[in-house]
N, CA, C and O atoms as a GROMACS GRO file, in nm:
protein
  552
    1UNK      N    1   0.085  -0.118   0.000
    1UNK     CA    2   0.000   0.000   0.000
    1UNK      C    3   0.089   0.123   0.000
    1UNK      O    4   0.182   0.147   0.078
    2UNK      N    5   0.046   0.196  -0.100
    2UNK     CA    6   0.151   0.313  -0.125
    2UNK      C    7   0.028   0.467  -0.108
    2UNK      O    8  -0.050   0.528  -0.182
    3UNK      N    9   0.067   0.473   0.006
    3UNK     CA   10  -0.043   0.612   0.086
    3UNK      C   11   0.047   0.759   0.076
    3UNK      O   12   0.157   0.771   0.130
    4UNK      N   13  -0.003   0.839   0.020
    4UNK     CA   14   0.072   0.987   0.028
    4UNK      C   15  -0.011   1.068   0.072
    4UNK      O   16  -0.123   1.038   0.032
    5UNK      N   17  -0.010   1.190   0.160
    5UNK     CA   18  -0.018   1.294   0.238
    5UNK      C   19  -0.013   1.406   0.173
    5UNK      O   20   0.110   1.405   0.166
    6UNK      N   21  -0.038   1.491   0.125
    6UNK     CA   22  -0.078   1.598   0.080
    6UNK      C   23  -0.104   1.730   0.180
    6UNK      O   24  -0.224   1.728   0.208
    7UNK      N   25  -0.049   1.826   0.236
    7UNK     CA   26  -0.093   1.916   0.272
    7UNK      C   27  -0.100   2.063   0.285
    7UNK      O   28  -0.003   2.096   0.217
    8UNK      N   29  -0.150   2.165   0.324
    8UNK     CA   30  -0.175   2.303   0.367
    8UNK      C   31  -0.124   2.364   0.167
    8UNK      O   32  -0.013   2.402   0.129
    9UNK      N   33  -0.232   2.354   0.098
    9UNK     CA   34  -0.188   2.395  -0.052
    9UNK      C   35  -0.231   2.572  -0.048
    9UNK      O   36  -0.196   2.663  -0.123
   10UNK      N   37  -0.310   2.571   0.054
   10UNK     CA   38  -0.340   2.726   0.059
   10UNK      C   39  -0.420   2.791  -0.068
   10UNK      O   40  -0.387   2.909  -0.083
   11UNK      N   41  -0.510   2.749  -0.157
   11UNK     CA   42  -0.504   2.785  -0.252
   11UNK      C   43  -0.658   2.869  -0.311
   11UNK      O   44  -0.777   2.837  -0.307
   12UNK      N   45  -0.582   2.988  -0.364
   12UNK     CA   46  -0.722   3.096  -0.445
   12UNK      C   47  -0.797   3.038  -0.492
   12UNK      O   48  -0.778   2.918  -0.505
   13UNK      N   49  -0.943   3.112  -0.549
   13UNK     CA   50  -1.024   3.104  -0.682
   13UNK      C   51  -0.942   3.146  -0.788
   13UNK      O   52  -0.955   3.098  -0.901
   14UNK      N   53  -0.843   3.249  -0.755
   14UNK     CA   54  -0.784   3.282  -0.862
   14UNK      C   55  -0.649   3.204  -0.857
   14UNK      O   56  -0.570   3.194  -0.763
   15UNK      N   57  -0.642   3.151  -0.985
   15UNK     CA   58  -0.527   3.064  -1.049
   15UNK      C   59  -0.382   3.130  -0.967
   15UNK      O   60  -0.308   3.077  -0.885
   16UNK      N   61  -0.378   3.285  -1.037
   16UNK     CA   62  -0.302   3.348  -1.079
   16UNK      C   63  -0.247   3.459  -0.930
   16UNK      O   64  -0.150   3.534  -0.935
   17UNK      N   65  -0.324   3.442  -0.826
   17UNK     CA   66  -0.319   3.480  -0.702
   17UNK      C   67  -0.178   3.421  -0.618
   17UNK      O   68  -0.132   3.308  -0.600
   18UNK      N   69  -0.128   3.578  -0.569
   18UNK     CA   70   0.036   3.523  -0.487
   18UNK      C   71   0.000   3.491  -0.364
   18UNK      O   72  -0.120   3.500  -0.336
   19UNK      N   73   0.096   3.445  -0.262
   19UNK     CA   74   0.103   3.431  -0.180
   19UNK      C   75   0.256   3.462  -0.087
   19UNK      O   76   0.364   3.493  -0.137
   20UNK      N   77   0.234   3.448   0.019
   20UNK     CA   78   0.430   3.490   0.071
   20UNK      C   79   0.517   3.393  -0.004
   20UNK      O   80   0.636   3.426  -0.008
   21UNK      N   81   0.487   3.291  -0.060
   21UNK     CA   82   0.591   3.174  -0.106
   21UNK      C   83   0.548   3.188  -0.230
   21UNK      O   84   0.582   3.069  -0.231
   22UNK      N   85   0.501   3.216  -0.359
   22UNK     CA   86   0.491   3.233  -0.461
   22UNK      C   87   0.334   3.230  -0.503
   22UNK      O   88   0.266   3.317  -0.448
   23UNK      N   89   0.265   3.141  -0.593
   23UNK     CA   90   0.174   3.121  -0.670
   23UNK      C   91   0.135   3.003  -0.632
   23UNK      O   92   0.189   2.914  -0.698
   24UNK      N   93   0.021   2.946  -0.508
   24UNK     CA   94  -0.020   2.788  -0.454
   24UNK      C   95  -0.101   2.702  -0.564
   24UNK      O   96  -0.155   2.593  -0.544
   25UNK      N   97  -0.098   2.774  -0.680
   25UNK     CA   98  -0.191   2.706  -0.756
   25UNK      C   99  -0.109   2.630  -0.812
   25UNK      O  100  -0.125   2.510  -0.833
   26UNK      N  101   0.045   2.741  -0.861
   26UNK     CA  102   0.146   2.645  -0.958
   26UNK      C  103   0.206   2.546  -0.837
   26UNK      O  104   0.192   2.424  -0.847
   27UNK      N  105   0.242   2.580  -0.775
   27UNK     CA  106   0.332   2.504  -0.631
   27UNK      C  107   0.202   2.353  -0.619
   27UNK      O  108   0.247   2.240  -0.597
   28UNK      N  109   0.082   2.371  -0.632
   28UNK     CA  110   0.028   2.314  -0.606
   28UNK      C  111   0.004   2.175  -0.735
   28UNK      O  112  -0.023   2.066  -0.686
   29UNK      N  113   0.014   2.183  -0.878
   29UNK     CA  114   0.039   2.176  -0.993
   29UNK      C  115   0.163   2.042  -0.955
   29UNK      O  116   0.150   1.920  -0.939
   30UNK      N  117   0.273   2.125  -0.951
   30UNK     CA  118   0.413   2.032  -0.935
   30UNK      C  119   0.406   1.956  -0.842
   30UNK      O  120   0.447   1.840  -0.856
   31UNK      N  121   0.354   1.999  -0.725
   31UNK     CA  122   0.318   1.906  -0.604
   31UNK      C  123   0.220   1.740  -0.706
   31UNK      O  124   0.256   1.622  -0.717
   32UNK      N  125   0.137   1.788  -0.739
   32UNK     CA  126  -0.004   1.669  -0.826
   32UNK      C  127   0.102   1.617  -0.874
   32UNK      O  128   0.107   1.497  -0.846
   33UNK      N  129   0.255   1.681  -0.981
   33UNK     CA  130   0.318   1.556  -1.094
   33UNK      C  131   0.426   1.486  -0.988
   33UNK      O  132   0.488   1.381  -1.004
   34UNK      N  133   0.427   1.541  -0.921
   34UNK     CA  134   0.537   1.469  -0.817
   34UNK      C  135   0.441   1.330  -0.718
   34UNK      O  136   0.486   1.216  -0.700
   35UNK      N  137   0.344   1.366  -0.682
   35UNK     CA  138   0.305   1.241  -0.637
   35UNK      C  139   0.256   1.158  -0.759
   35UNK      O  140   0.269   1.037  -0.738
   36UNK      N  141   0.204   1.188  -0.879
   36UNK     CA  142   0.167   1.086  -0.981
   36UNK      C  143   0.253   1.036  -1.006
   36UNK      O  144   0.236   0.921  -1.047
   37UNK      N  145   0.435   1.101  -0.997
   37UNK     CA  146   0.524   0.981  -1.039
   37UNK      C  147   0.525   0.853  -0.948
   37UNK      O  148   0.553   0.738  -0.981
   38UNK      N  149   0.486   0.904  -0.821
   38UNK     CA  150   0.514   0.795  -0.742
   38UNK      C  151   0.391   0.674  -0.740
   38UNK      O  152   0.404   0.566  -0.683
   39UNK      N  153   0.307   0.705  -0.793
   39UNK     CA  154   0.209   0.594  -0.814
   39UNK      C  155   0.115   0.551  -0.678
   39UNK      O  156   0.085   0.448  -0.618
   40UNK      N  157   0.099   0.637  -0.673
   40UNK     CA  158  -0.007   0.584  -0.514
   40UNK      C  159  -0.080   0.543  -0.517
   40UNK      O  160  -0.147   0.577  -0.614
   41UNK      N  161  -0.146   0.439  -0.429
   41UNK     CA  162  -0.265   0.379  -0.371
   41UNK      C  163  -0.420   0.455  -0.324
   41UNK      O  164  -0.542   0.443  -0.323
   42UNK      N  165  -0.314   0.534  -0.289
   42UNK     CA  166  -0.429   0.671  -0.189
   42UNK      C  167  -0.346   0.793  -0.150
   42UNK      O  168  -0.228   0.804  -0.114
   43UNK      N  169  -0.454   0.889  -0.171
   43UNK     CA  170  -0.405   1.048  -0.105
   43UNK      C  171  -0.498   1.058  -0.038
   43UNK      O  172  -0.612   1.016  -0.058
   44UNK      N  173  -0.441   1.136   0.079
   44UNK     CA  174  -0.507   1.211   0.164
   44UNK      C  175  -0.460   1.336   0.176
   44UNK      O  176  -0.338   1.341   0.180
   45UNK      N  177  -0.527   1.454   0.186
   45UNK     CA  178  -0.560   1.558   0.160
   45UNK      C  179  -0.575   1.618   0.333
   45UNK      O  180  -0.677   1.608   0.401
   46UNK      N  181  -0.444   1.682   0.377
   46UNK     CA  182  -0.468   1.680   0.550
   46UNK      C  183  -0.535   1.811   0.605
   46UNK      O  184  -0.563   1.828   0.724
   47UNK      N  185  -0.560   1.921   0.481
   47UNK     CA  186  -0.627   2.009   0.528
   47UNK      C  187  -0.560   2.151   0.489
   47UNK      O  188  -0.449   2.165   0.438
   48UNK      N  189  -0.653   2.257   0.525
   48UNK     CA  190  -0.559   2.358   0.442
   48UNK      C  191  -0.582   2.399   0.332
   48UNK      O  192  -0.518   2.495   0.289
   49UNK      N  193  -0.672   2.345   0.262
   49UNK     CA  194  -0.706   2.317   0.078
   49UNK      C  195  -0.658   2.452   0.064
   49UNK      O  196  -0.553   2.493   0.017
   50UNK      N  197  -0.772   2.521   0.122
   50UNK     CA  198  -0.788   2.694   0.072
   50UNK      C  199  -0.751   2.799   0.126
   50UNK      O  200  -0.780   2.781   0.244
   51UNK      N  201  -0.710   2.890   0.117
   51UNK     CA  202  -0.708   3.028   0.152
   51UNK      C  203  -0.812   3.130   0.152
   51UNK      O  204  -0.847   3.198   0.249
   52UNK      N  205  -0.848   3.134   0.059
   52UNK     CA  206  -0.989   3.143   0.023
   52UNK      C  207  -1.100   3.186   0.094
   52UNK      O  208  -1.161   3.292   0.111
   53UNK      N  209  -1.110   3.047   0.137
   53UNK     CA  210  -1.220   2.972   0.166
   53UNK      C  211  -1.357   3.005   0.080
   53UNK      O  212  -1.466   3.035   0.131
   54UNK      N  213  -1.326   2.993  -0.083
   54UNK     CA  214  -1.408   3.017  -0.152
   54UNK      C  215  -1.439   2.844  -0.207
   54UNK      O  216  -1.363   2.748  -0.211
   55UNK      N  217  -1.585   2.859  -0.246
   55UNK     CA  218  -1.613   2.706  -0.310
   55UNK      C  219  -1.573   2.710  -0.410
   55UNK      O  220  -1.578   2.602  -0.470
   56UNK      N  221  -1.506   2.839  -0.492
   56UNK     CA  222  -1.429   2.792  -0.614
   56UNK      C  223  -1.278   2.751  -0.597
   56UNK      O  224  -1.228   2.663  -0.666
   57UNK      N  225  -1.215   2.813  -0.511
   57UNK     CA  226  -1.098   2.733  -0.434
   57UNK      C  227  -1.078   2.603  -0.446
   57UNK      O  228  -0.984   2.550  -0.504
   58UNK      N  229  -1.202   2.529  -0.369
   58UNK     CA  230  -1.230   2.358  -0.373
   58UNK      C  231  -1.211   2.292  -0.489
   58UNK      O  232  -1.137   2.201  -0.525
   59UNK      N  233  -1.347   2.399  -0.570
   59UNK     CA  234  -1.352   2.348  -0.678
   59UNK      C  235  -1.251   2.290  -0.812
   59UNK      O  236  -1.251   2.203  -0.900
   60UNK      N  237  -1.178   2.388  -0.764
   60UNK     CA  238  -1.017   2.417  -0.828
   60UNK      C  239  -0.931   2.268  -0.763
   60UNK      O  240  -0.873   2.194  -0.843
   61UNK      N  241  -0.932   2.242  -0.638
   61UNK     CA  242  -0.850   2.197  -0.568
   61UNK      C  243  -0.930   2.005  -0.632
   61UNK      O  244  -0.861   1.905  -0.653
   62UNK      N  245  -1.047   2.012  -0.641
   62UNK     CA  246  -1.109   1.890  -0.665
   62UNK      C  247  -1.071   1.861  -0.860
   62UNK      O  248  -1.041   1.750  -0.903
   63UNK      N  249  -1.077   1.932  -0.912
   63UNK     CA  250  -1.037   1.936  -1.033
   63UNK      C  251  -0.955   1.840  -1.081
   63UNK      O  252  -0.960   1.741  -1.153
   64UNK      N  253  -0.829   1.946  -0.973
   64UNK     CA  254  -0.669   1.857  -1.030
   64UNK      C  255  -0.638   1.760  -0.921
   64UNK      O  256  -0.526   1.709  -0.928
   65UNK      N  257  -0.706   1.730  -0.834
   65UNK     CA  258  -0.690   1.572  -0.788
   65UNK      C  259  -0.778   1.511  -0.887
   65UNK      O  260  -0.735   1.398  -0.909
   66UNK      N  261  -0.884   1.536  -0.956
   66UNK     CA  262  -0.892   1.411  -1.030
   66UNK      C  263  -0.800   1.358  -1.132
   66UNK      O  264  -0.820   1.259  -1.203
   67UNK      N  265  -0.708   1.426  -1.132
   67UNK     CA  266  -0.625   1.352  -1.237
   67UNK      C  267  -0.520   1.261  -1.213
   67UNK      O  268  -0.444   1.195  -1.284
   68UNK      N  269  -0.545   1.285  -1.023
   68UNK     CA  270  -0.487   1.139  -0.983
   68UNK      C  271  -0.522   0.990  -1.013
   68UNK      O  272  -0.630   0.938  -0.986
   69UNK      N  273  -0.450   0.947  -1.052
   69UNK     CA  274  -0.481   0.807  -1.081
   69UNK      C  275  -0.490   0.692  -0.964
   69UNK      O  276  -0.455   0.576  -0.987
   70UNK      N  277  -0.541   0.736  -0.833
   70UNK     CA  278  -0.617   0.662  -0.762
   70UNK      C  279  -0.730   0.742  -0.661
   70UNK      O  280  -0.761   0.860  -0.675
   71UNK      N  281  -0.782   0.658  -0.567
   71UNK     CA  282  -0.883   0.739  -0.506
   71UNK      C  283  -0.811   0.855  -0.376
   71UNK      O  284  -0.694   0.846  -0.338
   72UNK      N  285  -0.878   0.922  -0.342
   72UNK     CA  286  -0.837   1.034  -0.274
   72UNK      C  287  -0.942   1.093  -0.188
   72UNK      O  288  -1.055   1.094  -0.237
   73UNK      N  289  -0.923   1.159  -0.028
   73UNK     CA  290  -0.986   1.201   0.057
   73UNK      C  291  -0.901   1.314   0.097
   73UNK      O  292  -0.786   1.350   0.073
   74UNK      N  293  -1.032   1.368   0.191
   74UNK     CA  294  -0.978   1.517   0.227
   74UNK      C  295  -1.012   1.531   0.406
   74UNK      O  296  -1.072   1.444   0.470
   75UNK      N  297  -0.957   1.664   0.466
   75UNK     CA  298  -1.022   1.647   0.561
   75UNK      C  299  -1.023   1.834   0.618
   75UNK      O  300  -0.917   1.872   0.570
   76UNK      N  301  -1.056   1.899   0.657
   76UNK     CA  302  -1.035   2.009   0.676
   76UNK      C  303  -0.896   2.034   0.749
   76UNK      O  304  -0.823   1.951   0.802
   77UNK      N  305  -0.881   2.170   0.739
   77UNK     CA  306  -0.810   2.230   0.813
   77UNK      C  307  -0.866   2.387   0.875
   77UNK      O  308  -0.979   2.431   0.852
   78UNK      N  309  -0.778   2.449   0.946
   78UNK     CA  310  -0.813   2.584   1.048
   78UNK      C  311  -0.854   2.659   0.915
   78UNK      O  312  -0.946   2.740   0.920
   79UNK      N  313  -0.798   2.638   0.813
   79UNK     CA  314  -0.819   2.759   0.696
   79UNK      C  315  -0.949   2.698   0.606
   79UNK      O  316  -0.990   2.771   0.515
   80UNK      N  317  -1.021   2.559   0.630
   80UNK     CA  318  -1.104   2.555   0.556
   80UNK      C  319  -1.226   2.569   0.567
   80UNK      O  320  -1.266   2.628   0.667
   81UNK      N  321  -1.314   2.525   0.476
   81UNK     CA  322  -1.473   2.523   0.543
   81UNK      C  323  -1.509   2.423   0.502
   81UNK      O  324  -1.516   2.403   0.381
   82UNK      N  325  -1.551   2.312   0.616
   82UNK     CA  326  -1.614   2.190   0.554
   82UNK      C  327  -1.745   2.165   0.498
   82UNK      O  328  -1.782   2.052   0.466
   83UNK      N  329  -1.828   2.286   0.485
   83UNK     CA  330  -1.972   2.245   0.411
   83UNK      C  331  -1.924   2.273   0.287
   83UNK      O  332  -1.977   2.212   0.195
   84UNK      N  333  -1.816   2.370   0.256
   84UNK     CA  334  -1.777   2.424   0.062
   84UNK      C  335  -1.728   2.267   0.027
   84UNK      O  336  -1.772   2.202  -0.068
   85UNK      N  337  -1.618   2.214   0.133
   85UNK     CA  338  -1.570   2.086   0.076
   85UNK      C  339  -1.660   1.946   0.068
   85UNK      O  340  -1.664   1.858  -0.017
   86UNK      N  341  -1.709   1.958   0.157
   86UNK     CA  342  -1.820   1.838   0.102
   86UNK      C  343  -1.945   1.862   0.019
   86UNK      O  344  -2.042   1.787   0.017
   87UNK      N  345  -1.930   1.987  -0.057
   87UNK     CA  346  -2.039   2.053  -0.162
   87UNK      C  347  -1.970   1.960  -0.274
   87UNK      O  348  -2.032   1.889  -0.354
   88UNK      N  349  -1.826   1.974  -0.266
   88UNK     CA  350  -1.764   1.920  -0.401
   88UNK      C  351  -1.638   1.763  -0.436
   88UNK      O  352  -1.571   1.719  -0.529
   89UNK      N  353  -1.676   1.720  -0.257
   89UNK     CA  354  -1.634   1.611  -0.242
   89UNK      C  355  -1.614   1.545  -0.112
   89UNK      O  356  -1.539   1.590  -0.025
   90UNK      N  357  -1.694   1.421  -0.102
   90UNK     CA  358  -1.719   1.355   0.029
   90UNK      C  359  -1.626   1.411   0.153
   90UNK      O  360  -1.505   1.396   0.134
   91UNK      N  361  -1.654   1.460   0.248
   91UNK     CA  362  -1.560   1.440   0.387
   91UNK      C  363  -1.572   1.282   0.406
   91UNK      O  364  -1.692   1.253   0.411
   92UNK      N  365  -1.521   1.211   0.414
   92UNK     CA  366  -1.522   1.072   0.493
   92UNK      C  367  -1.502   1.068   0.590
   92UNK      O  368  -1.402   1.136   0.612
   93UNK      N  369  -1.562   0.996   0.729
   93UNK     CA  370  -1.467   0.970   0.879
   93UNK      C  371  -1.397   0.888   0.872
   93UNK      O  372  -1.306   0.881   0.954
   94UNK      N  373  -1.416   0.761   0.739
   94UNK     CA  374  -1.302   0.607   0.805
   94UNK      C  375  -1.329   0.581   0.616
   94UNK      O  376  -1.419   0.604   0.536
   95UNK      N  377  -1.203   0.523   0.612
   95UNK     CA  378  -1.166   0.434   0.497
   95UNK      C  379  -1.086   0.309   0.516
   95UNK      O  380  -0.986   0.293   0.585
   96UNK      N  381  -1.169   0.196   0.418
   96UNK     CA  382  -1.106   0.076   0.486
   96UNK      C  383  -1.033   0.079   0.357
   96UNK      O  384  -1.089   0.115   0.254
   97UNK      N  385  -0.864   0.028   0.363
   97UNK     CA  386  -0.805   0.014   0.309
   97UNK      C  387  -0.737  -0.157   0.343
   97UNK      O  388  -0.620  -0.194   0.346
   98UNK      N  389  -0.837  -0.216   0.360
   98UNK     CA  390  -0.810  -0.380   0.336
   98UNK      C  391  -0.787  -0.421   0.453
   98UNK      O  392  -0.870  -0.440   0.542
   99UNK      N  393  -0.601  -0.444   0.457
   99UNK     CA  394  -0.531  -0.467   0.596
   99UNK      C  395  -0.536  -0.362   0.714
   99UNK      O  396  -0.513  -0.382   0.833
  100UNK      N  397  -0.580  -0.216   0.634
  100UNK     CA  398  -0.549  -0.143   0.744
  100UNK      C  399  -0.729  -0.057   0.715
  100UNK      O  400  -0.827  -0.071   0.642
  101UNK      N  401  -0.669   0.052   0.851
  101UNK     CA  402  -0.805   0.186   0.809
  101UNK      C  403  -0.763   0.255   0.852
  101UNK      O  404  -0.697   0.251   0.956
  102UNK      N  405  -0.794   0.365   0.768
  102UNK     CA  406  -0.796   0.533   0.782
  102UNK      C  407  -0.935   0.584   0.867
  102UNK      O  408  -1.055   0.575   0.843
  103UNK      N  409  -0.868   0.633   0.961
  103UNK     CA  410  -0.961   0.755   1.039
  103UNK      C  411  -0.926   0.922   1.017
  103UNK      O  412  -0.823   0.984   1.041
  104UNK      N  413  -1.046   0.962   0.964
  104UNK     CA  414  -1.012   1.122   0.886
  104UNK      C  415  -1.088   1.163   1.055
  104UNK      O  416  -1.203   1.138   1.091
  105UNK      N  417  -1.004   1.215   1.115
  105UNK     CA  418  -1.067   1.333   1.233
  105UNK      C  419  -1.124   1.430   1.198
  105UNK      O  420  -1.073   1.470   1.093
  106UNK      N  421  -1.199   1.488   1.228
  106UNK     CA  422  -1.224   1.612   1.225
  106UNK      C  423  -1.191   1.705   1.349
  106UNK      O  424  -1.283   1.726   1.429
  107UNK      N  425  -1.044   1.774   1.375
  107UNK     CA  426  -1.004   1.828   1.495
  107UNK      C  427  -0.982   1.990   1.459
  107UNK      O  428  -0.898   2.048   1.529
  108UNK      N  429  -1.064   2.081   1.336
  108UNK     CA  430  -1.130   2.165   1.353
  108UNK      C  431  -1.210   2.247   1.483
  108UNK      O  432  -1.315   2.214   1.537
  109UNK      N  433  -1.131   2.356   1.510
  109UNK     CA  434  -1.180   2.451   1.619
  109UNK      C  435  -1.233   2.581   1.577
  109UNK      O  436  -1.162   2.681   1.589
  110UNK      N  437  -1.366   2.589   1.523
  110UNK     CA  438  -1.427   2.652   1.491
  110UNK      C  439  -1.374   2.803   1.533
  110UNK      O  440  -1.380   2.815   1.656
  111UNK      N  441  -1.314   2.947   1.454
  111UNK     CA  442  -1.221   3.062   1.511
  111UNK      C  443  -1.088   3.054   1.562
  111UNK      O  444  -1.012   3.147   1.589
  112UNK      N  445  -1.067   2.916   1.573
  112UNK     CA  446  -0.961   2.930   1.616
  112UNK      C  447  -0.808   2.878   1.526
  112UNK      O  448  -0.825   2.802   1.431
  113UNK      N  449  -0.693   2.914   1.554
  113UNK     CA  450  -0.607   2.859   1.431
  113UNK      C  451  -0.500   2.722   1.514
  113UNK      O  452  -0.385   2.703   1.472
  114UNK      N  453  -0.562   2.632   1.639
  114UNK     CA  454  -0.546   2.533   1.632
  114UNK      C  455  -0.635   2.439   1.609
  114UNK      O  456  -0.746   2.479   1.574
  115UNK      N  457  -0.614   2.298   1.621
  115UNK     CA  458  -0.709   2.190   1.651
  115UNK      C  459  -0.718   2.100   1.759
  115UNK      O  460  -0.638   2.127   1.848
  116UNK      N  461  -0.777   2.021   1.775
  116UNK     CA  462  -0.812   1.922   1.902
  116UNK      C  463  -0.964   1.849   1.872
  116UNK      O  464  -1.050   1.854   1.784
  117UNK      N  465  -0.941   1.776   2.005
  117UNK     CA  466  -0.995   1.649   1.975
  117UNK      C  467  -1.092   1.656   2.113
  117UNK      O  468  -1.037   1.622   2.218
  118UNK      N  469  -1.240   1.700   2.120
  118UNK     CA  470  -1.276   1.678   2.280
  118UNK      C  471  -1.294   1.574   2.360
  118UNK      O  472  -1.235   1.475   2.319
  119UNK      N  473  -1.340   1.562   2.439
  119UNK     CA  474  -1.356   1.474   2.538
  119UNK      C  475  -1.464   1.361   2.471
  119UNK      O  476  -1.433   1.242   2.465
  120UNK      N  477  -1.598   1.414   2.420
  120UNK     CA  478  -1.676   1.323   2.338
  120UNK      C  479  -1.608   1.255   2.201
  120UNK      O  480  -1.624   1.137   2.168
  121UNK      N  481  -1.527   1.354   2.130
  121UNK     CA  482  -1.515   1.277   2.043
  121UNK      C  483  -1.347   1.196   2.051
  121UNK      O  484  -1.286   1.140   1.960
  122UNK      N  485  -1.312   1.216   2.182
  122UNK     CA  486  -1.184   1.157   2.222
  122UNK      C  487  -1.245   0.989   2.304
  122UNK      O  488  -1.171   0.890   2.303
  123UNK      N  489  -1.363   0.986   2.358
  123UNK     CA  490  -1.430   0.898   2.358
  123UNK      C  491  -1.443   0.771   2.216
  123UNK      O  492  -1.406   0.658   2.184
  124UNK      N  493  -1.519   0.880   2.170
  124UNK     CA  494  -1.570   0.816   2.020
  124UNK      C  495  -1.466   0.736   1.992
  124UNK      O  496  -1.482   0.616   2.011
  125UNK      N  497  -1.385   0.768   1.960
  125UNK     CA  498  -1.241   0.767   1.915
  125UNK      C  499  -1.206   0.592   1.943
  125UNK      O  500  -1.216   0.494   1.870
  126UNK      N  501  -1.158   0.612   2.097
  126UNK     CA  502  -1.148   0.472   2.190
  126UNK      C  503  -1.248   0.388   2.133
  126UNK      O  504  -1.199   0.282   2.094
  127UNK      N  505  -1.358   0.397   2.115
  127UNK     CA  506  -1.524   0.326   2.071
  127UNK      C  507  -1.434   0.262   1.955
  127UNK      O  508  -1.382   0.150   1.949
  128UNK      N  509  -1.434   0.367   1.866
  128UNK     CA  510  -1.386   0.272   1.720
  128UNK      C  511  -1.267   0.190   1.695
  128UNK      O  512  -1.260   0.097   1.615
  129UNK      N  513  -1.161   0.243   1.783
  129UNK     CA  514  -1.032   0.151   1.784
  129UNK      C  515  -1.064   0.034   1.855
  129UNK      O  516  -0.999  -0.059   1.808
  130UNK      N  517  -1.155  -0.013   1.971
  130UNK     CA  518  -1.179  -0.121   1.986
  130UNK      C  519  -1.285  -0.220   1.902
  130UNK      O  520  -1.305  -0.338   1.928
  131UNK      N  521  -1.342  -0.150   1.804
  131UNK     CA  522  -1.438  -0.213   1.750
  131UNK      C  523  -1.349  -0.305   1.609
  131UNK      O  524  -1.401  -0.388   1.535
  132UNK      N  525  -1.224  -0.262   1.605
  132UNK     CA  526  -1.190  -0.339   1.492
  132UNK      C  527  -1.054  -0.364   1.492
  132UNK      O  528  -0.994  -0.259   1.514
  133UNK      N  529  -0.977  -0.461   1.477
  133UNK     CA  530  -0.810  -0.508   1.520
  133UNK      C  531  -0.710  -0.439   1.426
  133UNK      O  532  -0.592  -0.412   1.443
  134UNK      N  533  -0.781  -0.422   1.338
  134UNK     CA  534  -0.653  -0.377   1.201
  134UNK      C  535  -0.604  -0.247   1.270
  134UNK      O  536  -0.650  -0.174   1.357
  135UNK      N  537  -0.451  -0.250   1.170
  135UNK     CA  538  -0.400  -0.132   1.245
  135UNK      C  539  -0.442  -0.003   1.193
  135UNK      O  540  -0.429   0.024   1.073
  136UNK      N  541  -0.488   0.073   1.274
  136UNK     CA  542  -0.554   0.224   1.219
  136UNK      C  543  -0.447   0.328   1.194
  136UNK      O  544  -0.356   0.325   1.277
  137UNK      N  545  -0.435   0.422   1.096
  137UNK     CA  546  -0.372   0.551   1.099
  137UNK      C  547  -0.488   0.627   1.107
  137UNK      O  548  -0.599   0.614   1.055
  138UNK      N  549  -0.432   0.722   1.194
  138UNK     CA  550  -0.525   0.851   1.210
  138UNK      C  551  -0.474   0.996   1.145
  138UNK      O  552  -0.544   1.096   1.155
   0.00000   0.00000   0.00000
């Protein structure tokens, strides 16, 4: 299983929009041919998509992952909005990847620019790791 990570692409509605490190759309571009060389199994997408936080941002951002040649998930970050991203592509909580599973958190703090995990859903959490033996990444 060949899993790649993807993250914080920061990225406009506009293509052509700078940022302190250059242009996230092109940065973001070379980033897509660099993991297609490597041939992955799965991306995950750790958050961050947008800057934005425009649904054309997403939209943009959902685009050129499809031209990954396998399946792919996302999950928010402090900079995103998860109703624009699941307008234009599933949030998932768990993906079974055979031998193993993916747990997508959602550790989003609504205003704030960290994350965490509360007490209920730090619960939850425990709930699902005992409900199944395979080894989980979170």
């Amino acid at each position: 299983m060949r899993l790649i990570q993807i993250t914080d692409s920061h990225l406009y509605a506009d293509k052509q929009a700078r940022s302190r490190a250059g242009i996230p759309w092109q940065q973001f571009q070379r980033v897509l041919e660099a993991v297609i060389t490597e041939r992955p199994d799965v991306v995950v997408f750790t958050g961050d998509i947008s800057q934005d936080e425009t649904a054309a941002s997403y939209a943009l951002a959902c685009e050129a992952l499809s031209a990954l040649p396998c399946p792919w998930f996302w999950i928010a970050g402090n900079h995103d909005q998860p109703e624009l991203m699941a307008a234009e592509h599933p949030l998932l909580e768990e993906v079974d990847l055979e031998q193993w599973r993916l747990l997508l958190l959602n550790t989003q703090v609504v205003g704030k620019p960290h994350g965490e995990l509360g007490s209920e859903a730090l619960s939850a959490l425990a709930e699902r790791l005992e409900q199944d033996d395979r080894p989980t990444l979170i």
